[in-house]
PDB file of N, CA, C and O in Angstrom:
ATOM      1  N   UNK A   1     -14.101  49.133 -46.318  1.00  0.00           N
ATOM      2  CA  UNK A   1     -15.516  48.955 -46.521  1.00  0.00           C
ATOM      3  C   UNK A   1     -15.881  47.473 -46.586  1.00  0.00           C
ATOM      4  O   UNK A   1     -17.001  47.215 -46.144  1.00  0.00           O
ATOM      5  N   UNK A   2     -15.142  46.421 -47.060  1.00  0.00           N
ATOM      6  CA  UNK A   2     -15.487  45.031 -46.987  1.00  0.00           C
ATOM      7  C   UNK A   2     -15.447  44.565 -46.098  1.00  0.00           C
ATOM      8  O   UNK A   2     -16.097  43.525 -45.991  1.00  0.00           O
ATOM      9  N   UNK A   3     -14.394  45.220 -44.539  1.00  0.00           N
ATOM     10  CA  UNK A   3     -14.066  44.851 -43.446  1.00  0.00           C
ATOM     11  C   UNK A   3     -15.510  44.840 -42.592  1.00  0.00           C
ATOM     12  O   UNK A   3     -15.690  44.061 -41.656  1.00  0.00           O
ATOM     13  N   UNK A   4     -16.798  46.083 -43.164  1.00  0.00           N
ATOM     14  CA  UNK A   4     -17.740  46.461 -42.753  1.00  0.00           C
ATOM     15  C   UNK A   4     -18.968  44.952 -43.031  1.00  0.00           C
ATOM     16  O   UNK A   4     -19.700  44.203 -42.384  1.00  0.00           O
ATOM     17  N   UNK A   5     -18.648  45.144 -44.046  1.00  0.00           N
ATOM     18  CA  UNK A   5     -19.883  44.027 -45.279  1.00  0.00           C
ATOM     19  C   UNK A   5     -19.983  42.815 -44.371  1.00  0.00           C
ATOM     20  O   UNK A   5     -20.975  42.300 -43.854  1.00  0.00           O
ATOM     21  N   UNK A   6     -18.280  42.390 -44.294  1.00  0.00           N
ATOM     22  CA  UNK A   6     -18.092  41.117 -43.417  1.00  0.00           C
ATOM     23  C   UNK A   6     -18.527  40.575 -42.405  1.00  0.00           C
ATOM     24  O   UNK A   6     -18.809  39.390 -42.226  1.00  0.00           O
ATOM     25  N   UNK A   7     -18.618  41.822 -41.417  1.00  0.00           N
ATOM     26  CA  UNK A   7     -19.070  41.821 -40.003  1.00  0.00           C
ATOM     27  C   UNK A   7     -20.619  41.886 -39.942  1.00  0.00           C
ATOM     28  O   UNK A   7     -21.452  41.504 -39.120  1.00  0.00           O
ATOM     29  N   UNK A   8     -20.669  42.478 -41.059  1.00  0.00           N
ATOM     30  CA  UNK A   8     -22.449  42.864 -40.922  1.00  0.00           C
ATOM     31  C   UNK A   8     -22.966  40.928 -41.294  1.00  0.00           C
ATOM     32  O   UNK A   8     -23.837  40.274 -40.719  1.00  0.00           O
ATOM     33  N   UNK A   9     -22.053  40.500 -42.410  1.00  0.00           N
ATOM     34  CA  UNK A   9     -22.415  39.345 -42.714  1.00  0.00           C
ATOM     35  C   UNK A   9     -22.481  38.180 -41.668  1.00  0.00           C
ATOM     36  O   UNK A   9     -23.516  37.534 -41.507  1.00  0.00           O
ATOM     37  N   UNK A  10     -21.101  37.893 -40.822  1.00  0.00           N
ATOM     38  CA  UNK A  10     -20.661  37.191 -39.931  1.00  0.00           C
ATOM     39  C   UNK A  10     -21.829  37.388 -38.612  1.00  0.00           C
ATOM     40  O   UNK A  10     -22.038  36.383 -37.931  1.00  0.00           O
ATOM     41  N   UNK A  11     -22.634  38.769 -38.235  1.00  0.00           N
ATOM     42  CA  UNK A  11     -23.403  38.523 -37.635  1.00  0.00           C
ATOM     43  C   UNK A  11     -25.049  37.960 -37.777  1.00  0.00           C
ATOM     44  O   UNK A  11     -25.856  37.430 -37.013  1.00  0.00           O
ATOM     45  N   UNK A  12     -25.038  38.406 -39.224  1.00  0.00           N
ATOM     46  CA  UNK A  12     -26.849  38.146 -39.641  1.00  0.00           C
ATOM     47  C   UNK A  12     -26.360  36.741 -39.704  1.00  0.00           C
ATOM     48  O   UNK A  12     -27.031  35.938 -39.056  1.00  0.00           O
ATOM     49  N   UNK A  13     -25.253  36.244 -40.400  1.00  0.00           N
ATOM     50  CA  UNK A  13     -25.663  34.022 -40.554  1.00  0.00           C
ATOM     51  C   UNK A  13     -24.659  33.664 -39.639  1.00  0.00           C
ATOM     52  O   UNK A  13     -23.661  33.149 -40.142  1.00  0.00           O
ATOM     53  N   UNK A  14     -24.678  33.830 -38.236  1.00  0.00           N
ATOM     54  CA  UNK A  14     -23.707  33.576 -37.547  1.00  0.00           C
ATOM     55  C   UNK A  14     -24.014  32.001 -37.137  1.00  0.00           C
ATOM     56  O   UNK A  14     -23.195  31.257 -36.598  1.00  0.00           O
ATOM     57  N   UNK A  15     -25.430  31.636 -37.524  1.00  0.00           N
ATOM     58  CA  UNK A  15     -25.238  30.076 -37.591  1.00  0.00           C
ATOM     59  C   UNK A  15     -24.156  28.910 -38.326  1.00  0.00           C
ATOM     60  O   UNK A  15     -23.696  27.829 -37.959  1.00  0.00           O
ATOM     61  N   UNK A  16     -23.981  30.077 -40.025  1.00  0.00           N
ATOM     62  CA  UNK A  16     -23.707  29.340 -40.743  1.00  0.00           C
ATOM     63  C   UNK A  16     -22.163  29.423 -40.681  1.00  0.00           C
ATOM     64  O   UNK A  16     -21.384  28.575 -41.117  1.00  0.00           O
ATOM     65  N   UNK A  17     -21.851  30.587 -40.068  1.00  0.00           N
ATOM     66  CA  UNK A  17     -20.260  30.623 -39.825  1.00  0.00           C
ATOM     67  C   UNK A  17     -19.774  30.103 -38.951  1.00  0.00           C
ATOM     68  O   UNK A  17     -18.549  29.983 -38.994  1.00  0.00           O
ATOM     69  N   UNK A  18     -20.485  29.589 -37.827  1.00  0.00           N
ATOM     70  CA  UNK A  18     -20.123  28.582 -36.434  1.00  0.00           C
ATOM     71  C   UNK A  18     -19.914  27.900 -37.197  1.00  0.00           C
ATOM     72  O   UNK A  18     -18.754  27.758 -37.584  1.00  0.00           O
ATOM     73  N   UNK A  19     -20.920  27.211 -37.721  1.00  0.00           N
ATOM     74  CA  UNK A  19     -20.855  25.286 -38.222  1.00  0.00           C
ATOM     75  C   UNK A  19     -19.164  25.413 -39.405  1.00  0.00           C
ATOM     76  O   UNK A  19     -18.375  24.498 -39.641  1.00  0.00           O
ATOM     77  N   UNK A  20     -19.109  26.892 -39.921  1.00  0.00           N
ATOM     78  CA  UNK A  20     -17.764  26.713 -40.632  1.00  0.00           C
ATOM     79  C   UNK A  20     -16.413  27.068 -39.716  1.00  0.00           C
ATOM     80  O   UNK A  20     -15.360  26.565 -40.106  1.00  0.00           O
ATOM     81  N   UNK A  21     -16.385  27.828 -38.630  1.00  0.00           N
ATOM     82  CA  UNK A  21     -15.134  27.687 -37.662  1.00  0.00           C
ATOM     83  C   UNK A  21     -15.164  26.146 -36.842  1.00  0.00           C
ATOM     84  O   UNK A  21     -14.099  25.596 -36.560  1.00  0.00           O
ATOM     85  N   UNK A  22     -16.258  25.629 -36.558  1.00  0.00           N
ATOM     86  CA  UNK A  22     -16.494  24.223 -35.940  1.00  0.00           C
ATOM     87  C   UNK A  22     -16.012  23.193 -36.889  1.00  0.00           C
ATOM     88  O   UNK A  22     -15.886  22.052 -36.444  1.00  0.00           O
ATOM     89  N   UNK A  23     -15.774  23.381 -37.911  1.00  0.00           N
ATOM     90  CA  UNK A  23     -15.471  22.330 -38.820  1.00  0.00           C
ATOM     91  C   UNK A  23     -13.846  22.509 -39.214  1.00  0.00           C
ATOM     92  O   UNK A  23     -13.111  21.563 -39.499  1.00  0.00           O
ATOM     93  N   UNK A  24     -13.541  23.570 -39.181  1.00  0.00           N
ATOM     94  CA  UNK A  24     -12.296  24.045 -39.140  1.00  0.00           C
ATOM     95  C   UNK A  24     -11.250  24.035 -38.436  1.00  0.00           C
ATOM     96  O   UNK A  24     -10.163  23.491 -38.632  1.00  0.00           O
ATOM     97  N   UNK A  25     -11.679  24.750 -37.484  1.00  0.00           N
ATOM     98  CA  UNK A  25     -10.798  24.582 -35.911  1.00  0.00           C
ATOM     99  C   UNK A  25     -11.684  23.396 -34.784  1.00  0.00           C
ATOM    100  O   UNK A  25     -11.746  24.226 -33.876  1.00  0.00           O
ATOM    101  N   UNK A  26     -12.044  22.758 -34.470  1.00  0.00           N
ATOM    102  CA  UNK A  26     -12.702  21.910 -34.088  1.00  0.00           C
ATOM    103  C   UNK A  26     -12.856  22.423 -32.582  1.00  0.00           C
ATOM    104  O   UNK A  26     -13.763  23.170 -32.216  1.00  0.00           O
ATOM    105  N   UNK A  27     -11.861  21.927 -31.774  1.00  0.00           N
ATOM    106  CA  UNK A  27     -11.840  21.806 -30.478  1.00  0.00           C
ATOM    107  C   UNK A  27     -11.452  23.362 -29.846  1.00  0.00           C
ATOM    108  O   UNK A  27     -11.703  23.877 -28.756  1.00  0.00           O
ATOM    109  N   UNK A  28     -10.677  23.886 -31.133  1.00  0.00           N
ATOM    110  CA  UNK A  28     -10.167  25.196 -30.822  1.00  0.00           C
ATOM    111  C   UNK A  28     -11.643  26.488 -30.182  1.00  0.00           C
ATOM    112  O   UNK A  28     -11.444  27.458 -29.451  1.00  0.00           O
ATOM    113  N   UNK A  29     -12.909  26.074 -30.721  1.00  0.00           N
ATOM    114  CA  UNK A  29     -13.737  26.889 -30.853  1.00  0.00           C
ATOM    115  C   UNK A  29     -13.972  26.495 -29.465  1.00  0.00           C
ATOM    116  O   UNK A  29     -13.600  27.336 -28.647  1.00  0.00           O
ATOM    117  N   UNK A  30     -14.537  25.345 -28.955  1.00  0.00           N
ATOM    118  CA  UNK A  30     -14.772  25.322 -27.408  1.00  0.00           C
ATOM    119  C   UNK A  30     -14.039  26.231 -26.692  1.00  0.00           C
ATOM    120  O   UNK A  30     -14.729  27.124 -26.200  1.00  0.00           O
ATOM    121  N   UNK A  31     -12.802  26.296 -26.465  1.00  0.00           N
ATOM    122  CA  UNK A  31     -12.087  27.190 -26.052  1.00  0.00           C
ATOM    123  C   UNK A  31     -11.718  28.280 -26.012  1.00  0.00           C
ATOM    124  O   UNK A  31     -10.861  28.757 -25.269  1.00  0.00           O
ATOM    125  N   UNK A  32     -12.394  28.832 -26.889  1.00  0.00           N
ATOM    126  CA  UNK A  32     -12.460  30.286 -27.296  1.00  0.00           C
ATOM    127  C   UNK A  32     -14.095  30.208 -26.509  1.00  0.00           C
ATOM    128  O   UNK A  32     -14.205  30.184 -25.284  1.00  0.00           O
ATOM    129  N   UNK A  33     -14.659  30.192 -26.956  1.00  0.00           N
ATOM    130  CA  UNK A  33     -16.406  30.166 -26.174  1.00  0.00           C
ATOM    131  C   UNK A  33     -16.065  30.246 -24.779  1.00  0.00           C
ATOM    132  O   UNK A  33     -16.536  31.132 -24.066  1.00  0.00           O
ATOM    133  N   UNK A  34     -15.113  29.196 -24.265  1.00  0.00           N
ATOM    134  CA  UNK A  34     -15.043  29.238 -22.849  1.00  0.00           C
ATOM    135  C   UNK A  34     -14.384  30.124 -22.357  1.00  0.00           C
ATOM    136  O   UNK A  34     -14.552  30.407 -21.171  1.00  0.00           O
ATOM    137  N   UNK A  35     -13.378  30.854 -23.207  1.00  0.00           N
ATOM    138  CA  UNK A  35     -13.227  31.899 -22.476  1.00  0.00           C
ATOM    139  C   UNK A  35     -13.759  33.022 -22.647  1.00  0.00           C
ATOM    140  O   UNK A  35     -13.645  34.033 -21.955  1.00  0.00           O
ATOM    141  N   UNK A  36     -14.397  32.840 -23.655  1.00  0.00           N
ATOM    142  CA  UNK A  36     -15.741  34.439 -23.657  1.00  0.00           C
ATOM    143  C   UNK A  36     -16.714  34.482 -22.986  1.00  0.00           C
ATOM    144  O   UNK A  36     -17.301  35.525 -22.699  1.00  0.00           O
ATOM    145  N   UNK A  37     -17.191  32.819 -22.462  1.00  0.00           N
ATOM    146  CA  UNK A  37     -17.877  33.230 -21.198  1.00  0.00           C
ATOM    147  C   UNK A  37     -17.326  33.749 -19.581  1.00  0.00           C
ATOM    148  O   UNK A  37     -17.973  34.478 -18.829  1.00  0.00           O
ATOM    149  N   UNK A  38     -15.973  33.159 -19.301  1.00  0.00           N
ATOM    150  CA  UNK A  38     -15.235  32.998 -18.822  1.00  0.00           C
ATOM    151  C   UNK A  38     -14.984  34.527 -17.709  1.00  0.00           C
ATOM    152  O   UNK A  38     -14.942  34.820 -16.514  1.00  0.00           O
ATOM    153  N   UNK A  39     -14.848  35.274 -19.317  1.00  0.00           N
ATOM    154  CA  UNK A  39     -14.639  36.527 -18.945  1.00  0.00           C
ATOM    155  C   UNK A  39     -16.097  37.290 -18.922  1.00  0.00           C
ATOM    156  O   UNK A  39     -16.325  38.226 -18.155  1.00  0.00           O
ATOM    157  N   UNK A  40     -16.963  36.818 -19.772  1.00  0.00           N
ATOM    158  CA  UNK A  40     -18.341  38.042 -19.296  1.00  0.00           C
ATOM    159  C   UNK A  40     -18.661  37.653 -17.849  1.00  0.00           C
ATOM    160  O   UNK A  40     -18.913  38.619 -17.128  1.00  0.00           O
ATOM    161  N   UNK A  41     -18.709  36.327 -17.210  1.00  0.00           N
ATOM    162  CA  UNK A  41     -18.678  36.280 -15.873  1.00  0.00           C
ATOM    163  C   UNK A  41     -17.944  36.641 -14.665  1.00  0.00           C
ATOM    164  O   UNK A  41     -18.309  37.367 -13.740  1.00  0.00           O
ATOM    165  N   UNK A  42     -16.705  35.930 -14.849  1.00  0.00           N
ATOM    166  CA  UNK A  42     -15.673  36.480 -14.034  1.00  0.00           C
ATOM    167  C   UNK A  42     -14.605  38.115 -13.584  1.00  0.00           C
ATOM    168  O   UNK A  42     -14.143  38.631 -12.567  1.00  0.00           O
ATOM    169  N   UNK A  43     -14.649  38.429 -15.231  1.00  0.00           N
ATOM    170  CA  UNK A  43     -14.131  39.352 -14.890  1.00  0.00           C
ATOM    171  C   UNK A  43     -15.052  40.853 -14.869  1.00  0.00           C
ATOM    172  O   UNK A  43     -14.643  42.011 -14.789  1.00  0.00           O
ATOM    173  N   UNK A  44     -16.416  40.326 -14.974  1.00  0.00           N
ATOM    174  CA  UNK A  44     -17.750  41.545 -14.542  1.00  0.00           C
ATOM    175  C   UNK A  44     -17.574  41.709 -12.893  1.00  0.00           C
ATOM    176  O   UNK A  44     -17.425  42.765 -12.278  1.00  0.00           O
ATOM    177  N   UNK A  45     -17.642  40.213 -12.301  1.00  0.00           N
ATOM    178  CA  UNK A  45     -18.101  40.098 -11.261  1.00  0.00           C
ATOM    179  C   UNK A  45     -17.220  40.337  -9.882  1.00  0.00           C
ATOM    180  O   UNK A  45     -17.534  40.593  -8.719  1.00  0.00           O
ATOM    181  N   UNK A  46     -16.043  40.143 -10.529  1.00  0.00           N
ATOM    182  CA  UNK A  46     -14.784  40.308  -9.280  1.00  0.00           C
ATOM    183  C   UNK A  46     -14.417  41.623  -8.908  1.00  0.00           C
ATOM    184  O   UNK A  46     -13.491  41.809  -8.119  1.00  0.00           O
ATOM    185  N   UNK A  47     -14.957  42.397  -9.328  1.00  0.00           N
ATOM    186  CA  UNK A  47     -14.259  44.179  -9.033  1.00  0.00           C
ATOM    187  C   UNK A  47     -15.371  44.117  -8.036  1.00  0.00           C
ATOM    188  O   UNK A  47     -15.057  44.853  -7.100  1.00  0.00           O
ATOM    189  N   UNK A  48     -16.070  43.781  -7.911  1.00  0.00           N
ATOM    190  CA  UNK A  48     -17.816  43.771  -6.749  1.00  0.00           C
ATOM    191  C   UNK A  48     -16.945  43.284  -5.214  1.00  0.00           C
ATOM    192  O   UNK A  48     -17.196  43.748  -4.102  1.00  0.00           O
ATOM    193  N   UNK A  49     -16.064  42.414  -5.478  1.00  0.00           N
ATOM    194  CA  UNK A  49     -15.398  41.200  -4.489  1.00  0.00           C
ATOM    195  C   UNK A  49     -15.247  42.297  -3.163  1.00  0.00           C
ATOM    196  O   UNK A  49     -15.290  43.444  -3.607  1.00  0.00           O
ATOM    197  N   UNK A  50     -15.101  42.275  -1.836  1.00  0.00           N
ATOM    198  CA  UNK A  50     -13.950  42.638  -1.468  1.00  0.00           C
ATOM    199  C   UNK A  50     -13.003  41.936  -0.779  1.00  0.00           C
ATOM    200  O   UNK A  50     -12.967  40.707  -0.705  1.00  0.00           O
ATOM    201  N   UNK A  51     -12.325  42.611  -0.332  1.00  0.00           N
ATOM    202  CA  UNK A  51     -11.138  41.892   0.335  1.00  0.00           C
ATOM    203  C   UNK A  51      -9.867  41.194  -1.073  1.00  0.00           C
ATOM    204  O   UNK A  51      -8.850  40.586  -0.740  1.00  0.00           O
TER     205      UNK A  51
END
């Protein structure tokens, strides 16, 4: 049930939890971002491909 609370929390102040993984992991967070865009683009778009 706290696993619930958390998530509900982590999304309503997800401002305030960036600025605390950004301060934390620094450079690490770019890289994670980049690959979450990475993949909502790339790997949506390539099954469309052919050949």
């Amino acid at each position: 049930m706290d696993l619930i609370y958390f998530l509900i929390d982590f999304i309503l102040h997800i401002d305030v939890h960036l600025a605390e993984l950004v301060a934390e992991y620094g450079v690490w967070v770019y890289a994670i971002l980049f690959l979450i865009l990475f993949c909502e683009t790339g790997l949506v778009v390539t099954p469309f491909f052919t050949g």
